[in-house]
C-alpha positions as CSV (number, residue, x, y, z in Angstrom):
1,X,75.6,104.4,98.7
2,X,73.8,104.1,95.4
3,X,70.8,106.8,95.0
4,X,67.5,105.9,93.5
5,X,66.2,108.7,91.7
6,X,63.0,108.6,89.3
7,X,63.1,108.6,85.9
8,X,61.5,109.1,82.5
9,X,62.3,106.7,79.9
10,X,63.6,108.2,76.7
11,X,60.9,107.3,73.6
12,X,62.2,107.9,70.0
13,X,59.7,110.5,69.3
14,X,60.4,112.4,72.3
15,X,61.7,115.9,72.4
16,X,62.9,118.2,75.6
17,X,59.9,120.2,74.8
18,X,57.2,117.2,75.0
19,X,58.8,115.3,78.2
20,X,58.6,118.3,79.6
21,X,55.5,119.2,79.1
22,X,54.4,115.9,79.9
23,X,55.9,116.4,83.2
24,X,54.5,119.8,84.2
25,X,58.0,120.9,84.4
26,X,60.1,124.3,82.9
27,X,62.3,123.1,80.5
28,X,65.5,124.9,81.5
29,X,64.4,123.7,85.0
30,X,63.8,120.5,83.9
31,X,67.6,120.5,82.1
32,X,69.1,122.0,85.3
33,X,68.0,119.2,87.4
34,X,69.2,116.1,85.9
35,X,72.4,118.0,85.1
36,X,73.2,118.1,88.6
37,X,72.2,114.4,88.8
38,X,73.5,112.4,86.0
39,X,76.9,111.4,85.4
40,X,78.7,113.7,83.2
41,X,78.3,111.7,80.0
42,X,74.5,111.9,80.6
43,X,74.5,115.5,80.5
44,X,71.7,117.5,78.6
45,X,72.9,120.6,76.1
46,X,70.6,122.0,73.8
47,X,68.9,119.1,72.7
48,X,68.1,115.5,73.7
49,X,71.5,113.4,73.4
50,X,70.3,110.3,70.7
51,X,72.2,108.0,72.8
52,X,70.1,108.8,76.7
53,X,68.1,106.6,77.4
54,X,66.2,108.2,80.7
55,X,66.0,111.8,82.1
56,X,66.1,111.9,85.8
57,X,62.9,113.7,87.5
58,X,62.3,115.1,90.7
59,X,60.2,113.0,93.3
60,X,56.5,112.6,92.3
61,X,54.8,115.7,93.6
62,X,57.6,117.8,93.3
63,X,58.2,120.6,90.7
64,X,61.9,122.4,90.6
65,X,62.6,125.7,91.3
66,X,66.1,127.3,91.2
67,X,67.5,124.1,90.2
68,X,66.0,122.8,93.8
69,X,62.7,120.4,94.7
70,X,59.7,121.9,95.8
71,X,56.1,120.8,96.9
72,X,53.6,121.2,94.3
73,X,50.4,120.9,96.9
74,X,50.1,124.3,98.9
75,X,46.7,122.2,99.9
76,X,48.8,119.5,101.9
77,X,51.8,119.5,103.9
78,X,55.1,118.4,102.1
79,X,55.1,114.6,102.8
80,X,58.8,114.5,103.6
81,X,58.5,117.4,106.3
82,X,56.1,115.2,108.0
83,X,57.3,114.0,111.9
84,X,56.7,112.7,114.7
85,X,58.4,112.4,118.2
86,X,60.7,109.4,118.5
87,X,60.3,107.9,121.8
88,X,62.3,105.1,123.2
89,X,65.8,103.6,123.1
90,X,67.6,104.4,119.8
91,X,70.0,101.7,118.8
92,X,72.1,101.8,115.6
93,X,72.6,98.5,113.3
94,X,76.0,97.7,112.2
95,X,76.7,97.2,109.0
96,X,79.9,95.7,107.5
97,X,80.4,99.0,105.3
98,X,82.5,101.5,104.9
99,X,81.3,105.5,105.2
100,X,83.2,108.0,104.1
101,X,82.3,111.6,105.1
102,X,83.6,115.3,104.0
103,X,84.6,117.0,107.2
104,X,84.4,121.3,107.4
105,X,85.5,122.8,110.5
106,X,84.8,126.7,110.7
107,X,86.6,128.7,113.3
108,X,85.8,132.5,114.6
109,X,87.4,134.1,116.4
110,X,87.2,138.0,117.5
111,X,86.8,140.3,114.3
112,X,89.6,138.2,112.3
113,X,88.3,136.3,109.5
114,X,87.0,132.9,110.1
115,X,89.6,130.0,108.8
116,X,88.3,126.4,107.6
117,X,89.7,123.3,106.9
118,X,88.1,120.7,105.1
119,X,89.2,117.3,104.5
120,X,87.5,113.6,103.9
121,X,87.8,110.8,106.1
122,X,86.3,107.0,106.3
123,X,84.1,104.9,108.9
124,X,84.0,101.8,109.1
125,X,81.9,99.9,112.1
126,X,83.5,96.2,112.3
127,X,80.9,93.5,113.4
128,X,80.4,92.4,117.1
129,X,82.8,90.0,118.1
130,X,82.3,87.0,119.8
131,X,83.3,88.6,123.1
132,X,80.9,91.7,122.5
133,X,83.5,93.5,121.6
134,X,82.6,96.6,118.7
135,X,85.5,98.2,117.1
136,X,85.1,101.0,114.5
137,X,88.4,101.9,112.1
138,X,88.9,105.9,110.9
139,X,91.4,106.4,107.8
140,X,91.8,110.5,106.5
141,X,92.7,109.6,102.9
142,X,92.8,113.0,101.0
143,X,94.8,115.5,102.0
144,X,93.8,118.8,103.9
145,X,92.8,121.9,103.1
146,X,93.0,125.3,105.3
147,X,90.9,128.6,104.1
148,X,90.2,125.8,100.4
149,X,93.8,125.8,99.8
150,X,96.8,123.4,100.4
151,X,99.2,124.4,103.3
152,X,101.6,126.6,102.4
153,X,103.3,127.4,105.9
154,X,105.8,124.7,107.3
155,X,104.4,124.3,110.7
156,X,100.8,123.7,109.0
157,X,102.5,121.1,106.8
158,X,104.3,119.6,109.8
159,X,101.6,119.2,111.9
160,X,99.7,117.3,109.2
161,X,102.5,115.4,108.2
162,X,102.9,114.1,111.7
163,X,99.3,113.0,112.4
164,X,99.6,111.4,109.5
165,X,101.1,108.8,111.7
166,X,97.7,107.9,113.5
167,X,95.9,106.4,110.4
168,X,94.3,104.1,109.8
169,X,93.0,104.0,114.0
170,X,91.2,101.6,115.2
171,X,88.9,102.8,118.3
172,X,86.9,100.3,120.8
173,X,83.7,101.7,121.4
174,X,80.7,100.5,124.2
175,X,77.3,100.0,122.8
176,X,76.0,103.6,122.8
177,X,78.8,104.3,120.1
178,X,81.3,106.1,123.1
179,X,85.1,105.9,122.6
180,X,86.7,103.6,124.9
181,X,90.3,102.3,124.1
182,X,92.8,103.0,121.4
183,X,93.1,99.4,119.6
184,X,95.9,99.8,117.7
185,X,98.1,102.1,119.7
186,X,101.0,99.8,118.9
187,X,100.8,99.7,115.7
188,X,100.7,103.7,116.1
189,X,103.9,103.9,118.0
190,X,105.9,101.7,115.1
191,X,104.2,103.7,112.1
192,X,105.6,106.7,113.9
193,X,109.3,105.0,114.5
194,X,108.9,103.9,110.7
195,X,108.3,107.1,109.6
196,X,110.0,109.9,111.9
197,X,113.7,109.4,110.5
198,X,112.2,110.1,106.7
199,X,110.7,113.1,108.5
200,X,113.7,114.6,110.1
201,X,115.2,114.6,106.8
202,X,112.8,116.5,104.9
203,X,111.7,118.9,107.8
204,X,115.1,120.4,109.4
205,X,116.2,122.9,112.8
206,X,115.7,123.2,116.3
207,X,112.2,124.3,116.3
208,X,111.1,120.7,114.0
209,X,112.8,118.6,116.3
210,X,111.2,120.6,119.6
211,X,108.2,119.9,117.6
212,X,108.6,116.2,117.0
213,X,109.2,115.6,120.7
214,X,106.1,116.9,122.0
215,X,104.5,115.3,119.2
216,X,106.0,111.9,120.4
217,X,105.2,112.7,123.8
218,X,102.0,112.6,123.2
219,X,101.9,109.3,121.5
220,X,104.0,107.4,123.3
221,X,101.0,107.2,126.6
222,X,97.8,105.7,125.5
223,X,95.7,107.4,128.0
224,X,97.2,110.8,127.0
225,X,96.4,110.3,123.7
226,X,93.1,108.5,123.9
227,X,92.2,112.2,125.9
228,X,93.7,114.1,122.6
229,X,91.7,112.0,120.1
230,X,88.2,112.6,122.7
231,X,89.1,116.6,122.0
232,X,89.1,116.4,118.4
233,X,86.5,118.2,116.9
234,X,85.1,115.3,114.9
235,X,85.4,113.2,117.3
236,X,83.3,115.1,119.5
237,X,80.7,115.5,117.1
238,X,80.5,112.3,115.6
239,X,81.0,109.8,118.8
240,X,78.5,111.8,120.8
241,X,75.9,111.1,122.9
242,X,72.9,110.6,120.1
243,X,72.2,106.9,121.1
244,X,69.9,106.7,124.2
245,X,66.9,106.6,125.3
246,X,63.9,109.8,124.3
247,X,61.0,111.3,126.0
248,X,58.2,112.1,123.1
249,X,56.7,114.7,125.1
250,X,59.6,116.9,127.0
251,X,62.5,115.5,125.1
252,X,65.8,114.9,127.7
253,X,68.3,117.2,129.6
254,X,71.4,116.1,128.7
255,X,75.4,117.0,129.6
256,X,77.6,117.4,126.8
257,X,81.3,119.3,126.3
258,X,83.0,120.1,123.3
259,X,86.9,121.5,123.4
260,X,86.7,124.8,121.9
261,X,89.4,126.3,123.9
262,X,92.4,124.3,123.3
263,X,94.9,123.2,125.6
264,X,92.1,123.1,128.5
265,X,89.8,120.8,130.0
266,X,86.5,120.7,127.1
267,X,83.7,123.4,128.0
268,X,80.4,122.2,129.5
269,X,76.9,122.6,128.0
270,X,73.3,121.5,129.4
271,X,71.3,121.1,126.5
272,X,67.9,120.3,125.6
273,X,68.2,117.1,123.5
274,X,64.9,115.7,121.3
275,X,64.5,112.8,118.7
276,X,62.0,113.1,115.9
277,X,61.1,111.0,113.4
278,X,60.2,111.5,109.6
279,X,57.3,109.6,108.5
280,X,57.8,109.2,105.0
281,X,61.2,107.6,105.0
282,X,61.5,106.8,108.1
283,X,65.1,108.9,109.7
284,X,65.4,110.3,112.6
285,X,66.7,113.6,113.7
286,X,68.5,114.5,116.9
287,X,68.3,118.1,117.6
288,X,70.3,119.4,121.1
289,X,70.2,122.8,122.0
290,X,71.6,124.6,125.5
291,X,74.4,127.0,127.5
292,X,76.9,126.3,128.6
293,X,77.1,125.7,132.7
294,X,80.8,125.4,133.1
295,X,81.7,127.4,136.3
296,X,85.1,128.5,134.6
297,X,85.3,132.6,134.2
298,X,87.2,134.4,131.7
299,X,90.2,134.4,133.6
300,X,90.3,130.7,134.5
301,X,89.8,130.1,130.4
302,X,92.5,132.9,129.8
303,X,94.9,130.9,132.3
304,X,93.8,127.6,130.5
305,X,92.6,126.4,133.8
306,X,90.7,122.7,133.8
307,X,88.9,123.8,137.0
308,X,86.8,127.4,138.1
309,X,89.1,129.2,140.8
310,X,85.8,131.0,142.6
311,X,86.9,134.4,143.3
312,X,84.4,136.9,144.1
313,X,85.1,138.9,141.0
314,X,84.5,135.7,138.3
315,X,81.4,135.1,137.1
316,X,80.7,132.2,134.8
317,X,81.5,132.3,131.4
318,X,78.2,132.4,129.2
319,X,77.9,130.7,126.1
320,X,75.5,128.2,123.5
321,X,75.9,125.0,122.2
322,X,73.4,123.8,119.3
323,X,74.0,120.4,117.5
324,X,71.6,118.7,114.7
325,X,71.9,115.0,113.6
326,X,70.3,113.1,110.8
327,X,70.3,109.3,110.8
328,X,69.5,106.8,108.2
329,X,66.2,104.9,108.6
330,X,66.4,101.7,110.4
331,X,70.4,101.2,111.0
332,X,70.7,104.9,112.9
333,X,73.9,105.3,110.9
334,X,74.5,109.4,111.0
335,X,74.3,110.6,107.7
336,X,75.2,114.2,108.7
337,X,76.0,116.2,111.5
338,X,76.6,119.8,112.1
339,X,77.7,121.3,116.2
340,X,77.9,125.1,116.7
341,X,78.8,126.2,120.4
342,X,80.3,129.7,121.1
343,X,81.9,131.3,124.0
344,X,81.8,134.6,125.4
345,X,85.5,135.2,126.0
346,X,87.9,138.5,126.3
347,X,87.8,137.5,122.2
348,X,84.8,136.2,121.4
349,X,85.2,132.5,119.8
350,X,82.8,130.4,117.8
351,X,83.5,127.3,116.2
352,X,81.4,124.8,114.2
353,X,82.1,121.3,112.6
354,X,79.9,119.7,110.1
355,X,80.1,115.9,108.8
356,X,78.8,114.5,105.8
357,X,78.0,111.6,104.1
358,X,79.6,111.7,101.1
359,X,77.5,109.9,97.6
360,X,79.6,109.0,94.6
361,X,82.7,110.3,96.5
362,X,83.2,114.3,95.6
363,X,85.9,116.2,95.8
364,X,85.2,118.5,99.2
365,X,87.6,121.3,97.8
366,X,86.1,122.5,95.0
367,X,89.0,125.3,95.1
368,X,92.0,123.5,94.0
369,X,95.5,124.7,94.5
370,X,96.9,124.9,90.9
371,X,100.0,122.7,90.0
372,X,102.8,125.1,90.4
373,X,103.2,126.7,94.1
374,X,103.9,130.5,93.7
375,X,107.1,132.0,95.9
376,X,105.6,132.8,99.0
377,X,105.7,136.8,99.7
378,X,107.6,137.7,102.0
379,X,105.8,138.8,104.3
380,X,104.3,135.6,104.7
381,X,107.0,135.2,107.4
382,X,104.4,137.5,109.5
383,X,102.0,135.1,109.1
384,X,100.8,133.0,112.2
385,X,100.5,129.4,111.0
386,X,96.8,128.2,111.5
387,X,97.6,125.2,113.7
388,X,100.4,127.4,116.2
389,X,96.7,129.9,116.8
390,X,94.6,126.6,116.7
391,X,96.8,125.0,119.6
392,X,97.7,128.3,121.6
C-alpha cells in the first residue's frame, strides 16, 4: 500500500521558519511530523536539507500536536469522525494482492505478568475460480517474538520450529470469508516428512520425540487439524463473522466463540454486533460487544470439559467479549482488528489479539535480541516455557 500524504513543495527561498509560518504550523511540530513520515534520507535536522524537494503536511484542516493530527475547527465536527450507520449486506472485493499484517497477542492471567508475542504474517485472497471456488494463502515469514525477545527456552523454540511446517497454507473459504477446508493439507504432511528427520537431529531426548508425535498426530487428520487452525487466535479474529448483513437502527445479535481456554471446546459470547460507516473516506467499522452465555462453570472449564455438567452447585461462568474492525472503503478488506474477551475463572484470564495492516513493511519488534545470546541463568531451568502454560 502506497500512502498519499500532502505536501509542500520546497521553493529556493524557503526556510523552515517561512513554510511554517505559511502553514500555521509550530516549527518543531512541523519538523516532528514529516520526520515520522519521510523516508530516512528525507529527514529534517536543523535546517532545510538543499537537496528536499517537499515537506510532508498534515491533512488540510489539521494542525499537529504532540507529533499527532488534530482538528483545527472547534466550530465543526472533525470531518473524518463523521458516520453513519451502515445498513445492508457487507460484501468484501477481492483483490489479487498480497496483505501483510503485524500480529500482537497479549495474555493475562491471574496477578502474573501479562506475556506477548508478536510476529508478521501475509494474506493473500486468490481470485474466484471458475467453479466459485475462493481460496486465501497465509505465510508467517519473520520469526517470533515472546515478551519482545527471541525464544530462549527449548520447548518455545520447538514448538515454533514445528509449526513452521504449516506455511505457506492455503485455506478454502465460503463467501462470507468463513474457513472451510485445508487445501493443501498434503503438501503439509510432506513438508513435515521433509523436514522432521533435520529436526530430530538438532532437537534430541525423550521429551522432543514425545513432542513430535503429538505434534504429528495432529497433522496427520485434516479434520483435527482444520479444528486446531479454527482455535487459533488470529484465526478467530480475522476469519470472523464481520461480513453479513446490518440493521441501521438496532444493529444485530450475533453468536461468536473465541478459544481462550486451551485444550477445550472455544467459549461462547452473545454480542451486540453494529456497522458504521465514515463519511469522509468511506470505511466501515464493525464494533461487537457482549458476555459470554456458555453454560460451562468453573469446574467444567477447570476439567477442560467441551460440555456444562449441570449440577446444582455450577453456575455459569461470567465473562465479556469486545471486538473492533476497520475495513478499507469499497473492497471491505480489514485493515485492523483488535478482540478482547475475558473470563471469570478460579484465575482470572484475559486475552487480546490485535491485527494490523502493515505500510512500508516495519519491523513489529522494535526490541531486538542483540547478536550474541547470553548463557542462560540457571535458574532459568525453573522457568515454565510460555507455550507448555499456553497449551495447559
Amino acid at each position: 500500500m502506497n500512502t498519499i500524504y500532502r505536501t509542500y513543495k520546497v521553493k529556493h527561498e524557503d526556510t523552515l521558519e517561512s513554510i511554517a509560518e505559511e502553514n500555521g504550523l509550530d516549527i518543531e511540530e512541523l519538523k516532528e511530523y514529516h520526520n515520522k513520515k519521510a523516508n530516512s534520507y528525507d529527514q529534517i535536522d536543523t535546517r532545510l536539507p538543499d537537496f528536499l524537494l517537499e515537506i510532508i503536511l498534515p491533512p488540510k484542516g489539521y494542525g499537529v500536536k504532540d507529533g499527532k493530527e488534530v482538528w483545527l475547527n472547534e466550530n465543526e465536527a472533525d470531518p473524518e469522525l463523521l458516520t453513519t450507520p451502515f445498513g445492508g449486506r457487507l460484501h468484501y472485493e477481492i483483490k489479487d494482492e498480497q496483505i501483510t499484517y503485524g500480529v500482537l497477542k497479549t495474555i493475562e492471567s491471574g496477578a502474573k505478568e501479562n506475556t506477548t508475542i508478536s510476529y508478521k504474517v501475509s494474506i493473500h485472497f486468490h481470485p474466484i475460480d471458475q467453479d466459485n471456488n475462493r481460496y486465501v494463502t497465509i505465510d508467517r515469514f519473520s520469526k517470533t517474538y515472546i515478551n519482545d525477545q527471541e525464544p530462549d527456552l527449548i520447548a518455545d523454540e520447538l514448538a515454533l520450529s514445528c509449526s513452521e511446517v504449516l506455511y505457506p497454507l492455503i485455506l478454502k473459504v465460503n463467501a462470507n470469508r468463513l474457513i472451510l477446508d485445508i487445501y493443501n493439507h498434503e503438501e503439509i504432511l510432506t513438508r513435515w516428512e521433509e523436514q522432521k528427520s533435520k529436526k530430530l537431529e538438532y532437537y534430541k531426548g525423550e521429551v522432543v520425540e514425545k513432542y513430535f508425535q503429538l505434534f504429528e498426530a495432529s497433522l496427520l487428520t485434516k479434520d483435527y487439524l482444520l479444528k486446531s487452525l479454527k482455535n487459533d487466535w488470529l484465526f478467530a479474529t480475522y476469519f470472523n463473522a464481520i461480513y453479513k448483513s446490518y440493521n441501521t437502527k438496532s444493529g444485530i445479535k450475533n453468536a461468536v466463540e473465541f478459544p481462550i481456554v486451551p485444550n477445550t471446546k472455544p467459549v461462547q459470547y452473545e454480542v451486540d454486533q453494529k456497522a458504521i460507516e465514515f463519511i469522509q473516506n468511506k470505511r466501515i467499522k464493525i464494533e461487537m460487544k457482549g458476555k459470554c452465555f456458555d453454560k460451562r462453570s468453573k469446574a467444567d472449564f477447570r476439567n477442560k470439559a467441551n460440555f456444562p455438567s449441570f449440577t446444582k452447585r455450577n453456575e455459569s461462568t461470567k465473562g465479556q467479549y469486545r471486538a473492533l474492525y476497520f475495513l478499507e472503503p469499497y473492497t471491505h478488506s480489514i485493515q485492523s482488528a483488535y478482540v478482547n474477551c475475558n473470563l471469570d475463572l478460579d484465575i482470572p484470564k484475559s486475552v487480546s489479539i490485535s491485527v494490523s495492516m502493515l505500510d512500508n513493511q516495519p519491523n513489529i519488534n522494535n526490541n531486538k535480541k542483540s547478536d550474541f545470546i547470553e548463557e542462560e541463568n540457571q535458574n532459568d531451568d525453573k522457568k515454565k516455557s510460555f507455550w507448555k502454560s499456553l497449551f495447559s
